[in-house]
C-alpha angles and dihedrals in degrees: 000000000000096000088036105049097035090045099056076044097052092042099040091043090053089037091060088038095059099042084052095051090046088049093047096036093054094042086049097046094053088042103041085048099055087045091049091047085043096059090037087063096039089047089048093040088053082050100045084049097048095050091045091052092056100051081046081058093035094047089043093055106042114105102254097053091135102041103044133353092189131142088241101047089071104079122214093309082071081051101050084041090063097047092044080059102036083063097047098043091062084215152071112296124194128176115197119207123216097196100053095019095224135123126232111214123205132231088048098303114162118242126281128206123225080241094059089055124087119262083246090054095033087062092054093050092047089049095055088048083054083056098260123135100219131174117218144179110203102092093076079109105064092038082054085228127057118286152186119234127197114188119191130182123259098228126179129203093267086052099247125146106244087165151281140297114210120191121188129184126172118260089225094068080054101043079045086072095050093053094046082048095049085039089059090043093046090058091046095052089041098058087037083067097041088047094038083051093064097036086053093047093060085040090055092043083054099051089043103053100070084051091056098048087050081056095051094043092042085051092051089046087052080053093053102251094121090174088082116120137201091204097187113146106201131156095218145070086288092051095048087049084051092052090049091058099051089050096053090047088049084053092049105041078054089048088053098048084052102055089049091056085051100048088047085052090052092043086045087046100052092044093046089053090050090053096046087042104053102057101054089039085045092050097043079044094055093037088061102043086062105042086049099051091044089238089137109042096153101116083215097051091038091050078052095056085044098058091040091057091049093049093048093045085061095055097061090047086058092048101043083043094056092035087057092048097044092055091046090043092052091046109101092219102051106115135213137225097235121183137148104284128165112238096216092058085052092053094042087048085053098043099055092052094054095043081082092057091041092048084058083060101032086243118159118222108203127182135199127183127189117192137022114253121064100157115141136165109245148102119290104207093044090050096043086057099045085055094047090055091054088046090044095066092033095058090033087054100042118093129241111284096027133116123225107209129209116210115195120177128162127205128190096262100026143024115215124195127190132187114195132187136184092233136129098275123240111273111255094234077067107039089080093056110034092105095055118104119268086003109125133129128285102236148115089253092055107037090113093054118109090203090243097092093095103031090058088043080063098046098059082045092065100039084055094047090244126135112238110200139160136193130162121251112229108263089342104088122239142318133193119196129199110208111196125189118212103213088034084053090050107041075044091060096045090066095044093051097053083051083053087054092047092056 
């Protein structure tokens, strides 16, 4: 990843660089070169002007101003004057005379006549003695290089034309300062892309390192540690990838976790099954064998081993029964017959099957009931079981002599049920764990349970949106309460009732 991504950074980021610098360099260079030529001009036509303007002044002041204005009029001062200004100009000056149509060349050139000039040249000469500034090129013969020619008239106070000043200078000195100028550009650009190489490089190491660190942490998460982590804390599209990861690994480390409880809880279940199963298959096993090999022969003890085996029998039809219910209960797509039943009929219906049990025990089953409506949507069997489970251990857990009461109360939002006995409780190490499959206490009272009572009482809770606790009253025993909410119980049945559809 590392040689691969910076490296397409490194070479997409120079790659832009460079097609940027050509871009710029080109667009400079045409641009930088028209200015340069353009300030050339306007620097040689100022020039050009001033001197013009100071022959104007020489020529105005000598002492034949009125008789001959001629180059030749002015003695040797006019001579010393051009070359004063042939020095000062740092160029070739040339003053054309109208009267005697002839061109006098500096740096000790000899003259030159209109007739000797190209037409092209000619014309520009014969334009600055109409009075026109004008630029030219064609004098590139005589300089022996291309030039650039300004030519500016000669014009005295009373605005006549007493001639024209021409200034040349070669365009390569010109084109010499361009190139100094793109020389200049080109190393800059250079070391900005030496020093742009470098720059991208750390920014590419930087983009590259939380990266680096995803990669390890998703490697870690292929191998099953699903506690890795990218920590990168970026405010950015990377940072919010990170964060996606992390919070991939955090779901299925808990999804693992997970799957291991519930692989503890099948282990557990199988184990628990084997264990319920073995006694009562052992017992029948043994009674058998016994009647069958004639080893008991008493009728009383034989009428003994009967009646074990039946009970026994029994046993097992309890336990395969509420296994069955708790693994339709917990399937999703187990449907239930829901209906509009009234909750207090339900109670009272309960109530009347367990009073045989309690009068066994002299156990008294009191209800009490606050409100007026107790209407729900569920299912009445399903209900009726979940409470004769609760009444069943109440009943199974209070002493001789005791009550176990029923409270029943409506609201206008909830309906809340409660079953309380005088028992001993249920030990706190235990209270967290009672709804869970195949838990149940180890006691004389509760030798016959299979330890799913509960669990399926639960069950039928949750598939009627209703909240199952329990808690132990000081010194009072135990009481478990059912809380149903009327609009949870009925959002709850639809669903169940288009399960029930599907079937």
């Amino acid at each position: 990843m590392k040689s691969k991504i910076r490296s397409r950074l490194l070479l997409y980021f120079s790659g832009s660089l460079l097609i940027f610098s050509l871009i710029i360099g080109l667009t400079f260079s045409a641009l930088f070169s028209q200015y340069n030529m353009k300030i050339h001009k306007s620097v040689l036509e100022s020039r050009a002007l001033s001197i013009a303007q100071s022959l104007a002044g020489f020529w105005s002041g000598s002492a034949d101003q009125g008789t001959g204005r001629g180059m030749a009029s002015q003695g040797m001062g006019y001579g010393m004057y051009l070359r004063f200004l042939d020095e000062i100009a740092m160029t070739d000056v040339w003053i054309v005379d109208p009267n005697l149509e002839q061109i006098t060349r500096g740096h000790g050139q000899s003259t030159l006549a209109h007739r000797d000039l190209p037409p092209e040249a000619e014309a520009v000469v014969t334009a600055a003695l109409e009075g026109n500034t004008t630029f030219s090129e064609s004098f590139g013969a005589f300089l022996g290089a291309p030039s650039v020619t300004v030519a500016a008239p000669i014009t005295l106070e009373d605005g006549e034309i007493a001639g024209a000043v021409l200034l040349h200078e070669q365009i390569k000195t010109i084109r010499g300062a361009t190139e100094n100028g793109l020389l200049i550009l080109l190393v800059s650009m250079g070391a900005a892309i030496v020093i742009s190489f470098f720059i991208a490089g750390a920014l590419a190491a930087r983009f590259t390192k939380p990266l680096g660190k995803m990669k390890t942490a998703a490697q870690r998460i292929s191998r099953g540690d699903y506690t890795a982590k990218a920590d990168v804390a970026q405010e950015d599209e990377i940072g919010e990838l990170a964060a996606a990861l992390d919070d991939m690994a955090d779901k299925l480390n808990v999804a693992s976790q997970e799957g291991a409880k519930l692989e503890k809880q099948r282990r557990d279940f199988v184990a628990n099954i084997s264990h319920e199963l073995r006694t009562p298959v052992t017992v029948i096993r043994g009674s058998l064998e016994a009647l069958c090999d004639g080893v008991v022969s008493d009728p009383q003890m034989v009428r003994e081993y009967q009646q074990q085996m039946l009970s026994e029998s029994v046993y097992l039809e309890r336990l395969v029964s509420d296994l069955l219910d708790l693994s339709r209960l917990q399937n999703p797509d187990f449907g239930m017959e829901m209906s509009v039943v009234d909750l207090r009929e339900i109670v009272e219906d309960a109530a009347r099957s367990i009073r045989r049990m309690a009068d066994g025990k002299n156990v008294a089953v009191l209800l009490a009931h606050v409100g007026e409506s107790f209407a729900v949507l569920g299912d009445y069997g399903r209900l009726r079981q979940m409470l004769l489970v609760l009444l069943d251990n109440a009943v199974k857990f209070s002493p001789q002599g005791k009550a176990v009461e029923v409270a029943l109360s409506a609201s206008k939002n909830e309906i809340a049920l409660s079953v309380r006995d005088e028992g001993p409780g249920i030990a706190p190490e235990d209270l967290p764990y009672i709804f869970e499959r195949f838990y149940k206490q180890r006691s004389e009272e509760n030798k016959n349970g299979t330890g799913l009572g509960l669990a399926i009482a639960k069950q039928i809770a949750d598939r009627h949106g209703a909240v199952i606790t329990a808690k132990n009253i000081p010194n009072a025993g135990c009481e478990f309460s059912v809380l149903i909410s009327k609009a949870q119980s009925q959002l709850n049945t639809e669903t169940n009732g288009r399960n029930a559809d599907d079937l």
